[in-house]
C-alpha positions in Angstrom: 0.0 0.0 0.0 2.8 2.2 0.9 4.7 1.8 -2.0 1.8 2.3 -4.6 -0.7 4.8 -3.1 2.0 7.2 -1.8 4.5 8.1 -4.1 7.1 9.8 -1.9 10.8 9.3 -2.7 11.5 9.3 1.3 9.5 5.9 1.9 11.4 4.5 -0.5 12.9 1.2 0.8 10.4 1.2 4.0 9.3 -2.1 4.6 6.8 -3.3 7.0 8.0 -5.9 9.5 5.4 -6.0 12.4 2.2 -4.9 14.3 0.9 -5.1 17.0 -3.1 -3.9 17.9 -4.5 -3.6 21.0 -7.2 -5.6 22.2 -9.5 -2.7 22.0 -8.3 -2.0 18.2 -7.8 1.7 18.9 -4.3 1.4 18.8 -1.8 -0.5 16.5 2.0 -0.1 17.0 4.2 -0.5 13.3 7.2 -1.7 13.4 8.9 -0.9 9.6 13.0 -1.0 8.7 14.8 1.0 5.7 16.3 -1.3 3.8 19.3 -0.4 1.6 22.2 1.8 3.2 21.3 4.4 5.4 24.5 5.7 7.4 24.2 7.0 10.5 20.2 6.6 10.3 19.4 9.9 8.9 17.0 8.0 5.7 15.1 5.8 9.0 14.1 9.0 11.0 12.9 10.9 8.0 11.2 7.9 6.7 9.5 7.5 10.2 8.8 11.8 10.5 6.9 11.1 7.3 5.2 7.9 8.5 3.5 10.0 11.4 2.5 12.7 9.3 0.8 10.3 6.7 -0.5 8.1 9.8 -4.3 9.5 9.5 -4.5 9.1 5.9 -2.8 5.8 6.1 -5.5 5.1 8.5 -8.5 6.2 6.3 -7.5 3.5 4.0 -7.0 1.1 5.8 -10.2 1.2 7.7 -12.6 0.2 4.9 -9.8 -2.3 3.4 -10.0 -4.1 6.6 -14.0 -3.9 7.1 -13.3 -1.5 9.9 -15.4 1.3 10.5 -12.4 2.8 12.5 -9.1 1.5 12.4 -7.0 1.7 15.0 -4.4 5.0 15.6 -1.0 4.2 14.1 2.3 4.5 15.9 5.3 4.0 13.6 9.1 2.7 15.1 12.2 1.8 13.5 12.2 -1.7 13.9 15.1 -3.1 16.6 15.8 -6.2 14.2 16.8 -3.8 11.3 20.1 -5.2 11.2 19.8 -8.8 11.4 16.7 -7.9 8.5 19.2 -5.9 6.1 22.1 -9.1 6.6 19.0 -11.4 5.6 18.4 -9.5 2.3 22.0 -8.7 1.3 22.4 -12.6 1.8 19.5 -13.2 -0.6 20.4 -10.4 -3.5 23.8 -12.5 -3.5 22.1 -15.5 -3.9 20.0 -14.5 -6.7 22.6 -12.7 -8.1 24.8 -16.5 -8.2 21.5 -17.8 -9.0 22.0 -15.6 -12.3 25.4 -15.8 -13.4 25.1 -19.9 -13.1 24.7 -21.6 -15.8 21.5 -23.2 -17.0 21.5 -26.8 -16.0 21.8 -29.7 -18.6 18.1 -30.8 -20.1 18.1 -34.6 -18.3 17.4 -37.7 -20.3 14.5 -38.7 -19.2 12.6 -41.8 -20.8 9.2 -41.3 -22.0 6.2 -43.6 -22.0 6.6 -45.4 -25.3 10.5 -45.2 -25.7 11.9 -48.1 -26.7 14.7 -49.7 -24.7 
């Protein structure tokens, strides 16, 4: 939803990793991460500034997408796990990127019904 409905260059590389609603459903805590390289942070904390200031709208959508007829107030935080997250997809980009440059494997010979022997 992010991605597509608002355009904004600084939620670019946001990803959602958690929530957590209370039981009362009038308030959900969202746990996101930045991935790609952000030294020192600075791409996280404007990410999460503009995360609060879209929160109500983000909200408005959500509620009918969820069959809500008020969904719950958001609370956005950098997710403690970033780390360990950003390892797990540099790991996987080098995979696929192996995955890539290996070369096809060989067709198998394979007997059909009918061959002869």
């Amino acid at each position: 939803m992010l991605s597509q409905e608002f355009r904004d260059p600084r939620l670019e590389g946001v990803v959602i990793t958690a929530t957590k609603v209370s039981e009362d459903v009038s308030q959900a805590q969202v746990g996101f991460v930045l991935m790609g390289d952000d030294p020192g942070g600075i791409r996280a904390k404007v990410a999460g500034r503009r995360l609060d200031k879209l929160a109500s709208m983000i909200r408005s959508r959500l509620a009918p997408r969820l069959g809500l007829r008020h969904a719950p107030e958001l609370h956005f935080s950098l997710d403690a796990n970033r780390d360990d997250l950003v390892r797990l997809d540099s790991l996987l980009r080098e995979v696929g990127e192996e995955l890539k440059a290996a070369p096809a494997p060989a067709p198998s010979a394979e007997r059909k019904p009918g061959d002869a022997d």
